[in-house]
Backbone as XML, in Angstrom:
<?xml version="1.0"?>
<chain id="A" units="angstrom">
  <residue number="1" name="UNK">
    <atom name="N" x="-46.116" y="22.775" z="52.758"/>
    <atom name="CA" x="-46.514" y="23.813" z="53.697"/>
    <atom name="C" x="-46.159" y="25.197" z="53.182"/>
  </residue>
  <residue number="2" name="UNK">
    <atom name="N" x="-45.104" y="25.213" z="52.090"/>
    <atom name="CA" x="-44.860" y="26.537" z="51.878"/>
    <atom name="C" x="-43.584" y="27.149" z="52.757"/>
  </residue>
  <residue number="3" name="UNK">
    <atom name="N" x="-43.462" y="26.621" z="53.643"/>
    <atom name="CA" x="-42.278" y="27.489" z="55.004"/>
    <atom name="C" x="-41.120" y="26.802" z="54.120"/>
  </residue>
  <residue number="4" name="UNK">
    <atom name="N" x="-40.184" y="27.864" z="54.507"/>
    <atom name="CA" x="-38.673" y="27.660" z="53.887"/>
    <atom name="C" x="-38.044" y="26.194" z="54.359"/>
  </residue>
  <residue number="5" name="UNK">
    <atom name="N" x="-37.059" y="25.739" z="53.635"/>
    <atom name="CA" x="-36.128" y="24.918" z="54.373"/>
    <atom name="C" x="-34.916" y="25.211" z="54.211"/>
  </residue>
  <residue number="6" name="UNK">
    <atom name="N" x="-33.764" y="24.862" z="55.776"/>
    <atom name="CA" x="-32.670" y="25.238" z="55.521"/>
    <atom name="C" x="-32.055" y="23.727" z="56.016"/>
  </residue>
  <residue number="7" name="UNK">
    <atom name="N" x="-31.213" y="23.456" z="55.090"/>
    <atom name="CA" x="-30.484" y="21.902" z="55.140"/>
    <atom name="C" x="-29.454" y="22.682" z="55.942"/>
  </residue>
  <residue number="8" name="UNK">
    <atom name="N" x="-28.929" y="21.733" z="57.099"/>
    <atom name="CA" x="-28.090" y="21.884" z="57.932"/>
    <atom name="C" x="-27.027" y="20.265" z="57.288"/>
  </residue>
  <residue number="9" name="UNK">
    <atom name="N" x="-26.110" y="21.016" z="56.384"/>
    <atom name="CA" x="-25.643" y="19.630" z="56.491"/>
    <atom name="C" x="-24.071" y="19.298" z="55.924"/>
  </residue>
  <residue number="10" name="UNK">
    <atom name="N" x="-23.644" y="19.378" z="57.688"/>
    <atom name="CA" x="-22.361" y="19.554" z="58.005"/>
    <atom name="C" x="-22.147" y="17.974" z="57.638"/>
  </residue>
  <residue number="11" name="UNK">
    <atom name="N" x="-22.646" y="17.543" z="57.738"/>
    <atom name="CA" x="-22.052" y="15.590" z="57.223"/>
    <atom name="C" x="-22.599" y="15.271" z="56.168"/>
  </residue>
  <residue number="12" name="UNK">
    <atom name="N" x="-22.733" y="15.931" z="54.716"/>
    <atom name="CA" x="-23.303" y="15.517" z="53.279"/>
    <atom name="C" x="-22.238" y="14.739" z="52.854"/>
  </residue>
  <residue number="13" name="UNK">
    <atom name="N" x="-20.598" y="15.249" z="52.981"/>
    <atom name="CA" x="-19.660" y="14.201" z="52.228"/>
    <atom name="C" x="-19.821" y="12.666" z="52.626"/>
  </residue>
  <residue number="14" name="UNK">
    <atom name="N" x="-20.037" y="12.728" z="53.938"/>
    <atom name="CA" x="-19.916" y="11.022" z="54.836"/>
    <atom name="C" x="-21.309" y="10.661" z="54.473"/>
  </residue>
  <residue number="15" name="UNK">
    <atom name="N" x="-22.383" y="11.396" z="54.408"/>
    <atom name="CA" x="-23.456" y="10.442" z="54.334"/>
    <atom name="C" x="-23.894" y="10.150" z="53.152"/>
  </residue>
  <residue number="16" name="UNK">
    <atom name="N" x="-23.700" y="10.923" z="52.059"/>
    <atom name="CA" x="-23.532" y="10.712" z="50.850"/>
    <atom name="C" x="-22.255" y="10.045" z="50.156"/>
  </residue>
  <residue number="17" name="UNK">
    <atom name="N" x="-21.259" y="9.612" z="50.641"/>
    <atom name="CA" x="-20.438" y="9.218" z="49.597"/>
    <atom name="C" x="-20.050" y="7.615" z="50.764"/>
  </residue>
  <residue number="18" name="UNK">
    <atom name="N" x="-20.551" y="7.535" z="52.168"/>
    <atom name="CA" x="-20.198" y="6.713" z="52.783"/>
    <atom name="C" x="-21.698" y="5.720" z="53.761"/>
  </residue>
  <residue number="19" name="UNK">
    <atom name="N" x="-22.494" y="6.791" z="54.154"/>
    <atom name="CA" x="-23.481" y="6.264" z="54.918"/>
    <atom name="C" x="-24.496" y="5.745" z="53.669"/>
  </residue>
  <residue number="20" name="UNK">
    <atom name="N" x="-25.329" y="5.986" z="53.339"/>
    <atom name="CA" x="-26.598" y="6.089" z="52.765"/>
    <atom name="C" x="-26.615" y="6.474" z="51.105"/>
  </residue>
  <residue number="21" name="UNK">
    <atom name="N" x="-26.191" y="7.451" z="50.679"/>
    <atom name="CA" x="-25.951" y="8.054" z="49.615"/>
    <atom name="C" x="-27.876" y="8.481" z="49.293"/>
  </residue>
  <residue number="22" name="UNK">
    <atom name="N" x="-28.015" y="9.187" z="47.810"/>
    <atom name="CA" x="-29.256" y="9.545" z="47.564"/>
    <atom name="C" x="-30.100" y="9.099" z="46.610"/>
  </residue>
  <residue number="23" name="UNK">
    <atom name="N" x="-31.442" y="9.141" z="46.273"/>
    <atom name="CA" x="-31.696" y="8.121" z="45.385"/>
    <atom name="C" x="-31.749" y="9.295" z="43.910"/>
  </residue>
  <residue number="24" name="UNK">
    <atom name="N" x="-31.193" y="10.478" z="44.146"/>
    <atom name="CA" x="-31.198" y="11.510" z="43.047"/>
    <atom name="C" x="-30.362" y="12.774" z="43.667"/>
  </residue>
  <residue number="25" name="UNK">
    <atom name="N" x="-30.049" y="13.842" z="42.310"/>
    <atom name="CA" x="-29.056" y="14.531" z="43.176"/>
    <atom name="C" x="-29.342" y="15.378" z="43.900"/>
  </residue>
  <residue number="26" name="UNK">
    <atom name="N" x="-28.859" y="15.384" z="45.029"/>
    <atom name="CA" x="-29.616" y="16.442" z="46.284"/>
    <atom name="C" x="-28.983" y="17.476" z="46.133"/>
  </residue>
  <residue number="27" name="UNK">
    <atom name="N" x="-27.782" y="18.048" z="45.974"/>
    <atom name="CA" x="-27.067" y="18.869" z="45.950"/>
    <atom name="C" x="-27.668" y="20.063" z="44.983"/>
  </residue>
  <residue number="28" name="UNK">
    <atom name="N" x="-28.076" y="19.375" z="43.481"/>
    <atom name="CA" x="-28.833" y="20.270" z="42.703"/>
    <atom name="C" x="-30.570" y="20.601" z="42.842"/>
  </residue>
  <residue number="29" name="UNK">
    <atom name="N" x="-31.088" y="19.243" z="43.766"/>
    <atom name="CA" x="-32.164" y="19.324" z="43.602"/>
    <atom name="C" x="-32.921" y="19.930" z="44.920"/>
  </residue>
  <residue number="30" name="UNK">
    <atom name="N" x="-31.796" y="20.240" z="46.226"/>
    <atom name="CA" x="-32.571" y="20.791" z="47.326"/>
    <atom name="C" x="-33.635" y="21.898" z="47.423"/>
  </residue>
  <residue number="31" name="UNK">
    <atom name="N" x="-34.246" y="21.564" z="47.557"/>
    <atom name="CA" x="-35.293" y="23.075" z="47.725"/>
    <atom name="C" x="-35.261" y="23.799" z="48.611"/>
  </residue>
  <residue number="32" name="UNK">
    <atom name="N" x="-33.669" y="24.008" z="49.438"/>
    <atom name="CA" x="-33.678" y="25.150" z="50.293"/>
    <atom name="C" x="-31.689" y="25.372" z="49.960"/>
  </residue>
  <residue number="33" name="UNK">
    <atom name="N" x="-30.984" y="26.066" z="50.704"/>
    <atom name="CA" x="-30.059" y="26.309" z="51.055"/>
    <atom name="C" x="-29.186" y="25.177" z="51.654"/>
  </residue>
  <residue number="34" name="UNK">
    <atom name="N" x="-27.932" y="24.233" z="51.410"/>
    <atom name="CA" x="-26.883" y="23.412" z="52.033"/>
    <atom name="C" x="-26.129" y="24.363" z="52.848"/>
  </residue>
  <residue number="35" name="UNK">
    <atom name="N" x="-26.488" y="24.297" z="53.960"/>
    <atom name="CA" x="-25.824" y="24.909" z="54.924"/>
    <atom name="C" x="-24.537" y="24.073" z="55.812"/>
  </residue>
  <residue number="36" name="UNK">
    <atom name="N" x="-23.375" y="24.324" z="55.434"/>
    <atom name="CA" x="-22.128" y="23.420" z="56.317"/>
    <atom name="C" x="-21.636" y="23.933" z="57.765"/>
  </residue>
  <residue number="37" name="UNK">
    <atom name="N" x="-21.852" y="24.774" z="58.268"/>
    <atom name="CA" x="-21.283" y="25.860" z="59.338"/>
    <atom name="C" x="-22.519" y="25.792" z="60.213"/>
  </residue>
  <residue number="38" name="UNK">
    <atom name="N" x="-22.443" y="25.973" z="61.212"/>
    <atom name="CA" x="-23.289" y="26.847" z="62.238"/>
    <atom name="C" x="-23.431" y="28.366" z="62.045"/>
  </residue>
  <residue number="39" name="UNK">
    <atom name="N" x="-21.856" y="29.220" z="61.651"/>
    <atom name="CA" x="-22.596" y="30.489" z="61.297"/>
    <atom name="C" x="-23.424" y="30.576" z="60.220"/>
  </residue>
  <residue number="40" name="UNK">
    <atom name="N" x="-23.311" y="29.566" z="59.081"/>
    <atom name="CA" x="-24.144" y="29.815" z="57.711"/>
    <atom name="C" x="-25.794" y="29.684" z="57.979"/>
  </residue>
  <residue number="41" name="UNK">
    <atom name="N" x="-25.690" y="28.619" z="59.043"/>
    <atom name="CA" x="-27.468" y="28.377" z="59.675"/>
    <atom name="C" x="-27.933" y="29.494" z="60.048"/>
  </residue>
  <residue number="42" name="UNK">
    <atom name="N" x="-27.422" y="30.293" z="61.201"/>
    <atom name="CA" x="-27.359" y="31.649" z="61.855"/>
    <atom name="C" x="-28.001" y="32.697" z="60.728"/>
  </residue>
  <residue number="43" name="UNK">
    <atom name="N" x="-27.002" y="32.811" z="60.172"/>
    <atom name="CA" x="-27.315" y="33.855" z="59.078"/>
    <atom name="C" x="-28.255" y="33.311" z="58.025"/>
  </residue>
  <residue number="44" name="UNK">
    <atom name="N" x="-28.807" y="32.321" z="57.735"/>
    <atom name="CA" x="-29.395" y="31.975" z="56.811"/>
    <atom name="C" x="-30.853" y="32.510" z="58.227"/>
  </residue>
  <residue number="45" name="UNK">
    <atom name="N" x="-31.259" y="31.530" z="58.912"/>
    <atom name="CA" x="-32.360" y="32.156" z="60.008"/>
    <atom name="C" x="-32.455" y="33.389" z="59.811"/>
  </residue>
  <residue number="46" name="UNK">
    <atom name="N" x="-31.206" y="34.227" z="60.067"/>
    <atom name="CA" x="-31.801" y="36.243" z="60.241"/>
    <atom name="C" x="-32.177" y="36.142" z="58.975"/>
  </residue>
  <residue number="47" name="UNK">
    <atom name="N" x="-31.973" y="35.480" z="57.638"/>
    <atom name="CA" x="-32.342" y="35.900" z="56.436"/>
    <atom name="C" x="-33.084" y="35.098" z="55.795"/>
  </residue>
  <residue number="48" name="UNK">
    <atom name="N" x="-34.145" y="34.248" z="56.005"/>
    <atom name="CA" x="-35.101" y="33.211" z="55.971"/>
    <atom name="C" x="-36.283" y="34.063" z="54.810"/>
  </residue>
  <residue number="49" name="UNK">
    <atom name="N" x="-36.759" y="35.281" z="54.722"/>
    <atom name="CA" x="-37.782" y="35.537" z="53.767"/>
    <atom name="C" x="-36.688" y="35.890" z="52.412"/>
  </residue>
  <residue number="50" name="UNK">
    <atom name="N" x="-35.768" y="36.295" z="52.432"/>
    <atom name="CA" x="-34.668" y="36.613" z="51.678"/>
    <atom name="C" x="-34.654" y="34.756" z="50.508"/>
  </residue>
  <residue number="51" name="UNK">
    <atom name="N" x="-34.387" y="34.092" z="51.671"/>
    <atom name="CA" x="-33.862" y="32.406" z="50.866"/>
    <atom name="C" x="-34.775" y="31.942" z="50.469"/>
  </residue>
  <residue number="52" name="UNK">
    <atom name="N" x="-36.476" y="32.642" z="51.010"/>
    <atom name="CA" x="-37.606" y="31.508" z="50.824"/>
    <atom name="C" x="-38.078" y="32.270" z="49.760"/>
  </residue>
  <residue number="53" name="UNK">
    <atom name="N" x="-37.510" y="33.175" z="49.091"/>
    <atom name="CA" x="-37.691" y="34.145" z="47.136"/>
    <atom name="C" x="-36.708" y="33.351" z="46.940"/>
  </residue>
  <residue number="54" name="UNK">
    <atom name="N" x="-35.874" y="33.313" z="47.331"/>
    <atom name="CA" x="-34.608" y="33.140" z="46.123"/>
    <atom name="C" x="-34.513" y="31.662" z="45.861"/>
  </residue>
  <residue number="55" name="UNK">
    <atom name="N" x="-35.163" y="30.539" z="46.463"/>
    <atom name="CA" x="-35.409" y="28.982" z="46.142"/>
    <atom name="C" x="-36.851" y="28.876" z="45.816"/>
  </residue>
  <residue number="56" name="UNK">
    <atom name="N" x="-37.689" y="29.937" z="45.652"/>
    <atom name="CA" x="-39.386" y="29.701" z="45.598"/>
    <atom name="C" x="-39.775" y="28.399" z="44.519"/>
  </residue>
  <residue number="57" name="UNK">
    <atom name="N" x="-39.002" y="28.709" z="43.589"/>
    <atom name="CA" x="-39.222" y="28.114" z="42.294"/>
    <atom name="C" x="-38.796" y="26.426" z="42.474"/>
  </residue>
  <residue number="58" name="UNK">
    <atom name="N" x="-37.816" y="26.541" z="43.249"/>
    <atom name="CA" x="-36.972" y="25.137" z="43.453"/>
    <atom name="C" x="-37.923" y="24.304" z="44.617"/>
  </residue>
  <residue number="59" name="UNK">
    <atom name="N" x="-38.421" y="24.951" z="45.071"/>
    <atom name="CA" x="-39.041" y="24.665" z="46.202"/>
    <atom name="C" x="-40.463" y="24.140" z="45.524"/>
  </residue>
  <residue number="60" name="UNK">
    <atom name="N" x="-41.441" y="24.927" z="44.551"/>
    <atom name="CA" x="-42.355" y="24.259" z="43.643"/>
    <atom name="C" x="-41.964" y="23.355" z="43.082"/>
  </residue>
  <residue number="61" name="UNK">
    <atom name="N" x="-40.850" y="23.310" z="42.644"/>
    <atom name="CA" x="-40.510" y="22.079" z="41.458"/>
    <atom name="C" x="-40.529" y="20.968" z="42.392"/>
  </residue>
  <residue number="62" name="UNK">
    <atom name="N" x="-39.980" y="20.943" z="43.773"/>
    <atom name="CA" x="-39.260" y="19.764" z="44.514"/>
    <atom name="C" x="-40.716" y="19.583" z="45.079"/>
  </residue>
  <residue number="63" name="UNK">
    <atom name="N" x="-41.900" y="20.455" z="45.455"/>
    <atom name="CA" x="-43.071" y="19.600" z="45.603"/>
    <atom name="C" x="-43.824" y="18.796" z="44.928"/>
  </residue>
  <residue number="64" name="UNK">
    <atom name="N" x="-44.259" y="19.261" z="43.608"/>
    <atom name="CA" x="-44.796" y="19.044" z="42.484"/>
    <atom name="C" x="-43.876" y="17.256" z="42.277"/>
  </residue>
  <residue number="65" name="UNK">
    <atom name="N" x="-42.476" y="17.171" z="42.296"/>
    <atom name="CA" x="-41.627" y="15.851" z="41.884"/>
    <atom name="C" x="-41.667" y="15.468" z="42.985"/>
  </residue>
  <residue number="66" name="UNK">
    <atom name="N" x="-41.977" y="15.216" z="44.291"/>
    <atom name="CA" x="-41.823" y="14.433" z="45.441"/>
    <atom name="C" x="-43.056" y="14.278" z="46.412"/>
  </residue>
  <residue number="67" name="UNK">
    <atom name="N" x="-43.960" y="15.577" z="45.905"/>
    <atom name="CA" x="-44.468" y="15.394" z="47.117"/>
    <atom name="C" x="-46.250" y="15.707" z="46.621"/>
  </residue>
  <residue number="68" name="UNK">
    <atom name="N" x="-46.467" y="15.278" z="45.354"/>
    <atom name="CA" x="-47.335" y="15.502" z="44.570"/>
    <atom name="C" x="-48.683" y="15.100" z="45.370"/>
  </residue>
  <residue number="69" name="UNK">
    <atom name="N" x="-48.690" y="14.121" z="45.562"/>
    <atom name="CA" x="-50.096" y="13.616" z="46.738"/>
    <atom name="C" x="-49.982" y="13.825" z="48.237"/>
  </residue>
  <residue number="70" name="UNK">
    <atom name="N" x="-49.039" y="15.115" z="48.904"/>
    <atom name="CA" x="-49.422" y="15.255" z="50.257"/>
    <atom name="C" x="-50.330" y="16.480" z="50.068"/>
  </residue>
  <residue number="71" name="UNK">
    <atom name="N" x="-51.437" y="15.849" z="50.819"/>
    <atom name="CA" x="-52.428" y="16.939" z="51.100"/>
    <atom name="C" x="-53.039" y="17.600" z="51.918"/>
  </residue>
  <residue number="72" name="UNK">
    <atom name="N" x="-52.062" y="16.944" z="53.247"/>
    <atom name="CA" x="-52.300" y="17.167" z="54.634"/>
    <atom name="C" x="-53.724" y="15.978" z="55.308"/>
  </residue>
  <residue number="73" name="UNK">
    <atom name="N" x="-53.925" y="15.154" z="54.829"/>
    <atom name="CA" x="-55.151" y="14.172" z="55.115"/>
    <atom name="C" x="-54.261" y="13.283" z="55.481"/>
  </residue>
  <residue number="74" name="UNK">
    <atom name="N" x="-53.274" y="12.942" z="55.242"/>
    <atom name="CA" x="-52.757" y="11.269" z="55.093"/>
    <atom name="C" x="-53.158" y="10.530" z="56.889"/>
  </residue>
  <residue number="75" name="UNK">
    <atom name="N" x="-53.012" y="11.553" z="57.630"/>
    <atom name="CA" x="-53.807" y="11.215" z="59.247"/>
    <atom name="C" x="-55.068" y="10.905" z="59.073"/>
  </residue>
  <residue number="76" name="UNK">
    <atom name="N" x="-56.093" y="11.685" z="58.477"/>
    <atom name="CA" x="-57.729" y="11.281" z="58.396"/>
    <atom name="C" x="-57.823" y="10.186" z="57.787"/>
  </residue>
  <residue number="77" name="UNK">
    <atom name="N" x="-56.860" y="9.973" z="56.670"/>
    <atom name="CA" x="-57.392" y="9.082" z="56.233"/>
    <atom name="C" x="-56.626" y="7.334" z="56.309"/>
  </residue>
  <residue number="78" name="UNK">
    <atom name="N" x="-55.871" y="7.545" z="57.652"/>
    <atom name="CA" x="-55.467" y="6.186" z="57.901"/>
    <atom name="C" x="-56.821" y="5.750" z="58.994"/>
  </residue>
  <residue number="79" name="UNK">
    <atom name="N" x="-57.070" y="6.968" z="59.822"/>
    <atom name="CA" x="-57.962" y="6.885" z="60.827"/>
    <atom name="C" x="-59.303" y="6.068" z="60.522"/>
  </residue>
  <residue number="80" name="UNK">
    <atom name="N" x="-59.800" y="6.630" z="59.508"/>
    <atom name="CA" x="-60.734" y="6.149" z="58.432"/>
    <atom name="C" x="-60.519" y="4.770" z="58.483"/>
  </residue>
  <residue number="81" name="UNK">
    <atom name="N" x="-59.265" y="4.623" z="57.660"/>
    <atom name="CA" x="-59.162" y="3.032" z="57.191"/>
    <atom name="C" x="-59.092" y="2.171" z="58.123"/>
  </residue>
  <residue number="82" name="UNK">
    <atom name="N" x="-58.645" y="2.747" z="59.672"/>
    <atom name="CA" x="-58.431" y="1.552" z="60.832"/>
    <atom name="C" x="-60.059" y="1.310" z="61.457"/>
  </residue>
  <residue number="83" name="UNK">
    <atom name="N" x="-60.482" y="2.625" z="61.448"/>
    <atom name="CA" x="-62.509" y="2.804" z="61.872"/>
    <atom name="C" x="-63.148" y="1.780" z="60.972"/>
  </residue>
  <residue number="84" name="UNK">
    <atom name="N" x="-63.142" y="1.944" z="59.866"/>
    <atom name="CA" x="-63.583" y="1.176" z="58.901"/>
    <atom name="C" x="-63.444" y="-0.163" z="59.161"/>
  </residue>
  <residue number="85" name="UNK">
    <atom name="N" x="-62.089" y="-0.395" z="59.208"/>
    <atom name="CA" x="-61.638" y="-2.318" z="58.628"/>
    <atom name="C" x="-62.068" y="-2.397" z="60.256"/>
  </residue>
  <residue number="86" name="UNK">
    <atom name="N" x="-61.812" y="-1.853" z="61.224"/>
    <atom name="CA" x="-62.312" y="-2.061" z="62.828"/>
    <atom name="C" x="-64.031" y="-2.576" z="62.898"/>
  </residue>
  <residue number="87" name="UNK">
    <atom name="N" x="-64.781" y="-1.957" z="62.397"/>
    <atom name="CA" x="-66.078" y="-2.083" z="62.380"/>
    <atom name="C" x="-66.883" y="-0.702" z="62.972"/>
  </residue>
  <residue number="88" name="UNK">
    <atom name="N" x="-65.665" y="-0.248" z="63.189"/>
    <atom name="CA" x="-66.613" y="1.219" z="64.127"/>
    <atom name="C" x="-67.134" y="2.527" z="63.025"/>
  </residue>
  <residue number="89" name="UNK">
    <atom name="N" x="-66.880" y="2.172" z="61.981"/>
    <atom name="CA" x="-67.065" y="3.786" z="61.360"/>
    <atom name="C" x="-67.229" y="2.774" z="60.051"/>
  </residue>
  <residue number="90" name="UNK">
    <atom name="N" x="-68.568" y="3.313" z="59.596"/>
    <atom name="CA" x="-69.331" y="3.227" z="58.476"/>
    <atom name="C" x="-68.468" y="3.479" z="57.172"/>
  </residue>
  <residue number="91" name="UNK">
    <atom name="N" x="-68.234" y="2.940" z="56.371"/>
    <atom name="CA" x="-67.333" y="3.629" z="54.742"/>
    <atom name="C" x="-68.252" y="5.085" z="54.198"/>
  </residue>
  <residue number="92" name="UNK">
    <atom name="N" x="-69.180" y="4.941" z="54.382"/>
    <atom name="CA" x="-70.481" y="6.227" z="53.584"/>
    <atom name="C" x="-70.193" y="7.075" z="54.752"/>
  </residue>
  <residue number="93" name="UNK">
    <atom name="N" x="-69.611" y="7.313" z="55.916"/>
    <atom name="CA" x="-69.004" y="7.953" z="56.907"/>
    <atom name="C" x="-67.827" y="8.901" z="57.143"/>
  </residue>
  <residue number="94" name="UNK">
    <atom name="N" x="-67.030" y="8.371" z="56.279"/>
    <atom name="CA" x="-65.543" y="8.609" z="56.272"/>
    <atom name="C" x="-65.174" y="10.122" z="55.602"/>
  </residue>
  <residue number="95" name="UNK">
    <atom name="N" x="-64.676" y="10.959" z="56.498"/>
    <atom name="CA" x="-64.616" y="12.066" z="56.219"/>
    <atom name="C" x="-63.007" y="12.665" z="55.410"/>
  </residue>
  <residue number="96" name="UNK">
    <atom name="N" x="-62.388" y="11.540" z="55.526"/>
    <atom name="CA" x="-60.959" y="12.276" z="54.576"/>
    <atom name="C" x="-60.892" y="11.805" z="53.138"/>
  </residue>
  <residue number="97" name="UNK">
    <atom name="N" x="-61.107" y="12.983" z="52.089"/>
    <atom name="CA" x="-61.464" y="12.959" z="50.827"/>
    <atom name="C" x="-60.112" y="11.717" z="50.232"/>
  </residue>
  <residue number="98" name="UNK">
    <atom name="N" x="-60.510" y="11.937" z="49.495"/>
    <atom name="CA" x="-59.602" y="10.245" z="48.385"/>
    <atom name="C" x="-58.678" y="10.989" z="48.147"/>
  </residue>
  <residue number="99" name="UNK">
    <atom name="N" x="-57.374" y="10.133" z="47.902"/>
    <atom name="CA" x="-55.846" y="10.583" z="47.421"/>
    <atom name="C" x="-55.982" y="11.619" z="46.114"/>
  </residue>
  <residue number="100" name="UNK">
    <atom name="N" x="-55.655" y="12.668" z="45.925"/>
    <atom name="CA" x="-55.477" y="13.197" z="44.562"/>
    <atom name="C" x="-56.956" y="13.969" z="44.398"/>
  </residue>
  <residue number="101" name="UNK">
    <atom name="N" x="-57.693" y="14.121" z="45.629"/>
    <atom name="CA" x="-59.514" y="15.437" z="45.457"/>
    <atom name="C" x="-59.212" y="15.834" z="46.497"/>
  </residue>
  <residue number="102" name="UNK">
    <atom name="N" x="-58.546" y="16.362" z="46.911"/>
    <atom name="CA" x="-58.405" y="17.606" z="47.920"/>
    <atom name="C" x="-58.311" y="18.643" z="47.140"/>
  </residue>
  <residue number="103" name="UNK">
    <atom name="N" x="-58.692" y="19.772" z="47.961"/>
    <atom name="CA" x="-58.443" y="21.341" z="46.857"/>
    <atom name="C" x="-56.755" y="21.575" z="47.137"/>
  </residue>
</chain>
């Protein structure tokens, strides 16, 4: 989408070293700000166009490595596939372009 992200994440030690852990390193690889505090959230919000320059780059990289085939269709085109295998909607019908031809 482009909009900033700010990680709120007052429980990274417990959920990373005790709950769940990550399947790569988040710490280096977040594409926004680790925020531990409530005031750091605060102030990160009043300063949101400020963080969304200063991670721009991190923020491309972390789409491009994670999120390479969202194209905003993935709704049209389940819809499609349930119309389809349903019998109600024709395949030569189907209006959400194929994984990887979106502009």
């Amino acid at each position: 989408t482009g909009r900033p992200i700010l990680f709120f994440t007052y429980d990274l030690d417990h959920y990373r070293d005790t709950l769940r852990g990550f399947y790569f390193d988040f710490e280096r690889s977040a594409p926004g700000p680790l925020l531990f505090e409530s005031a750091q959230l605060i102030t990160a919000i009043r300063n949101v166009d400020r963080i969304q320059a200063e991670y721009g780059e991190r923020y491309r990289w972390f789409q491009r490595e994670f999120c390479d085939l969202d194209d905003g269709y993935a709704a049209a085109r389940l819809t499609d596939r349930i119309l389809i295998a349903g019998g109600d909607l024709d395949p030569a019908r189907a209006t959400a372009p194929a994984v990887g031809s979106a502009p």
